[in-house]
Every structure is written in structure tokens, then in C-alpha cells.
N, C-alpha and C positions, 0 to 999 in steps of 0.2 A: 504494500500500500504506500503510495507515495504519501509526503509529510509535508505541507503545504508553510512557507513560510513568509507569512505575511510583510513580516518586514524586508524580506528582499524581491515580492509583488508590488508591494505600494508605491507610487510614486511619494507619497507624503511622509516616509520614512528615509526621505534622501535628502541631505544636506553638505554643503561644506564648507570647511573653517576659514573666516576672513571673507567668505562668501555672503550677502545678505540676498537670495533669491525670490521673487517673488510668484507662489504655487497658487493653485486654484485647489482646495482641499474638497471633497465629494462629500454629501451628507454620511456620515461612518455611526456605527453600533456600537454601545460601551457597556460595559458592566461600571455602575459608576457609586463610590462612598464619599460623603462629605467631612471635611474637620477646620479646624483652625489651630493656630500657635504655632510655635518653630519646630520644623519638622525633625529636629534635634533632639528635642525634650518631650515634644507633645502625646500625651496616651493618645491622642485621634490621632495621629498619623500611623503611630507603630500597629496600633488596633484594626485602621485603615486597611495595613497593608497583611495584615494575619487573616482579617476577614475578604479581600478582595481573591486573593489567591487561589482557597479550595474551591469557591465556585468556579474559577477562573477552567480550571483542570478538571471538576467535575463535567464542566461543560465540555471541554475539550474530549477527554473520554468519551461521553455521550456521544458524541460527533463520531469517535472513529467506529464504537460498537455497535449503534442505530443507524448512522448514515454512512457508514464506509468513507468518512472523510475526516482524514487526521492532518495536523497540523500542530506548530509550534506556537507555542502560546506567546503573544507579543506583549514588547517589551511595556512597562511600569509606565502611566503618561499622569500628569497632572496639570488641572488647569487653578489658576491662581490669581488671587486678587487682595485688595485692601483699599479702605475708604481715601488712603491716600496712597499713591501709587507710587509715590517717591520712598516706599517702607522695603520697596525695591532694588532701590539703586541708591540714591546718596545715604537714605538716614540709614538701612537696610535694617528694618525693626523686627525681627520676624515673629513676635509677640503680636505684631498685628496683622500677619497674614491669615488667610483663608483659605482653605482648596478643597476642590474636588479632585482624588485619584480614580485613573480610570485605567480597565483593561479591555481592550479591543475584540472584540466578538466578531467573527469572520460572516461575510452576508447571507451565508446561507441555512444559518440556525436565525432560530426565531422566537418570540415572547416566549412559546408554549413547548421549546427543549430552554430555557431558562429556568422556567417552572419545574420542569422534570430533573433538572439538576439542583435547583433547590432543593426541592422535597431528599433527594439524596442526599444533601449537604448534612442537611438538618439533621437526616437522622442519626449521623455521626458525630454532631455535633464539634466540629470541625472548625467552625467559623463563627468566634465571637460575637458578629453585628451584621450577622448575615441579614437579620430583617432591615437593617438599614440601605441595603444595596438596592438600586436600581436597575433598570435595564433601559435607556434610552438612546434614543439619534442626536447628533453633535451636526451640525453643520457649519463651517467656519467659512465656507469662500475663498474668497481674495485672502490670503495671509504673507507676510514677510516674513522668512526664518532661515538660521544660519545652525554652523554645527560648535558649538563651545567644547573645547576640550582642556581638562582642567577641574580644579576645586570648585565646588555648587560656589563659596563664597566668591569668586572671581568672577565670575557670571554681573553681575552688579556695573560694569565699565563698558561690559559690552551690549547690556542689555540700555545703558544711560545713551551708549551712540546707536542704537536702532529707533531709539525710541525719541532722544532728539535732534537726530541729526537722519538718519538714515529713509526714515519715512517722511520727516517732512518735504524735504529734499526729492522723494518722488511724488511728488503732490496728494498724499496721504494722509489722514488721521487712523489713529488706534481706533480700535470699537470693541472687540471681545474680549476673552481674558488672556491672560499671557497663558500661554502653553509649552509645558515644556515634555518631552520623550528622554525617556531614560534607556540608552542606549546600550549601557554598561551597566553590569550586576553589583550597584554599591556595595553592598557585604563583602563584594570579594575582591575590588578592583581595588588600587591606590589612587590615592584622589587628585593627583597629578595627571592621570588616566584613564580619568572617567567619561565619556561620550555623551554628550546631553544637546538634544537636537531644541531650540529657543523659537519658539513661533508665537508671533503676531498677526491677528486676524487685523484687518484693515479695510479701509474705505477711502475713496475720492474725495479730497477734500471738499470741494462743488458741492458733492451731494450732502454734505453734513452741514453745510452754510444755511 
């Protein structure tokens, strides 16, 4: 059985460094949990990431023993925000950041092999906050994104020149949340080493006037 790997089908898992590209990203399916605080310290994030994972596989499984289609489960994505957006870049506060983690569900599973991977979660009891997970579509459009490699803190310089220099400069405003794809397996990579793909959904400036 071949083993389908999303991230090297997708055009929107391609990036590169010193690059700021501008992609058209397709409406995509997530398994999605929400949290806040710095993802350093925060029990939602590590909770996040204990409870996103067995559904993630449960599903994946499902897929290869009901539907004869296996694949490799893609990588960790978060999308992120804060009332002030500069908790990003200059101040980098991450006491006030927010996010949703998401793992990517391939288009041919649907609500109801979600459901059925649920109910299998559950019964293992596997996944912390499994009732908090979701399953919805993401649509981002027009986005700017590059490939950062390096410490998550260093991220901060380069996301301050896309954000004020890089898009304005193509006649652009920001509009959704900052997204970022986790490329590299943190637990095991060095942080000089890490691959973190930085996307910005975007719009025309014109039409935001």
C-alpha cells in the first residue's frame, strides 16, 4: 500500500529561506484545539499537543484499514494571535499569545471517519481534551510565507520584516492569523535546526480601504 505524504503533495508545505513567496493556499481540513500563554510553560499547549495527536493516528489508521489509504501524518501547524500583535515581534510577550494547533486531515476522510475515530479515541482514553477538538475547513487564500530556520525565539526579526516591510511593499495588508508549520520534530531537533514554515494570509490593500 502506498503511504501518501502530504507534505511533499502540497504545494503549501513548500517554502524557502530568505524567500518571502506569495501562494494561493486551497480551502484544507484540520483537526483543530485551542489554548493561550507561552507555549513554553502553558498546560494548553502541552495538553494541546497530547490530545491532538491520538486522534490524529486514530484517524490515520482508520484511513489505511476502512479505506485502503495510508499516509503520513502531517507535520504540527499553529495558527496565532494577540490583541496586540507586536507580543510578536518587538515586545514578544508570549503570556499574551493565543493559538489554535492544528493537524491536517487529508480530503478524503470526512466528519463521519472523524466520529468513528473519536469514539475509538475515547474508548482508550488516550487523549486528555479530546472533547475539545474540532474538525473544520481553514481557508486562507492569498498568503505571504517564507521558510525560518533557527530558534522559534529568532522568528521575531523576520516575522517584524514581512510584516512591515515585506507586505507593505507589495501592496498588501495582513488579514488572518499568523500561521506557522512545524516542519521539524521539536522534541528531537536542536533549535538551531528547526524548520518552521511562517505564513501570512493577506489582502490588497485597495480592497481593505
Amino acid at each position: 500500500m502506498e503511504k501518501i505524504d502530504l507534505k511533499k503533495s502540497l504545494p503549501s508545505f513548500r517554502a524557502r529561506q530568505g524567500r518571502f513567496d506569495t501562494i494561493e493556499v486551497p480551502s484544507l481540513q484540520y483537526l483543530m484545539i485551542d489554548g493561550h500563554g507561552d507555549p513554553n510553560t502553558s498546560p494548553d499547549f502541552s495538553s494541546a499537543v497530547a490530545s491532538l495527536y491520538p486522534l490524529a493516528y486514530g484517524l490515520k489508521f482508520l484511513s489505511k484499514l476502512e479505506l485502503g489509504r495510508d499516509y503520513v501524518v502531517p507535520p504540527l501547524e499553529g495558527l496565532w494571535w494577540a490583541d496586540d500583535m507586536s507580543a510578536f515581534t518587538s515586545a514578544r510577550d508570549k503570556s499574551a499569545w493565543d493559538f489554535t494547533l492544528m493537524l491536517l486531515a487529508p480530503h478524503w476522510l470526512d466528519r463521519g471517519h472523524v466520529d468513528d475515530a473519536v469514539d475509538k479515541v475515547r474508548s482508550k482514553g488516550s487523549s486528555p481534551r479530546l472533547g475539545e477538538i474540532r474538525f473544520e475547513s481553514l481557508r486562507e487564500g492569498t498568503c505571504v510565507q517564507t521558510l525560518h530556520i533557527g530558534p522559534f525565539d529568532d522568528e521575531a526579526e523576520v516575522l517584524e520584516h514581512m510584516h512591515s516591510e515585506v507586505i507593505p511593499a507589495a501592496g498588501m495588508v495582513m488579514t488572518g492569523r499568523h500561521h506557522e508549520i512545524y516542519l521539524s520534530d521539536m522534541r528531537r531537533t536542536a533549535p538551531e535546526r528547526l524548520r518552521t514554515i511562517l505564513r501570512q494570509p493577506v489582502a490588497p490593500a485597495s480592497a481593505s480601504a
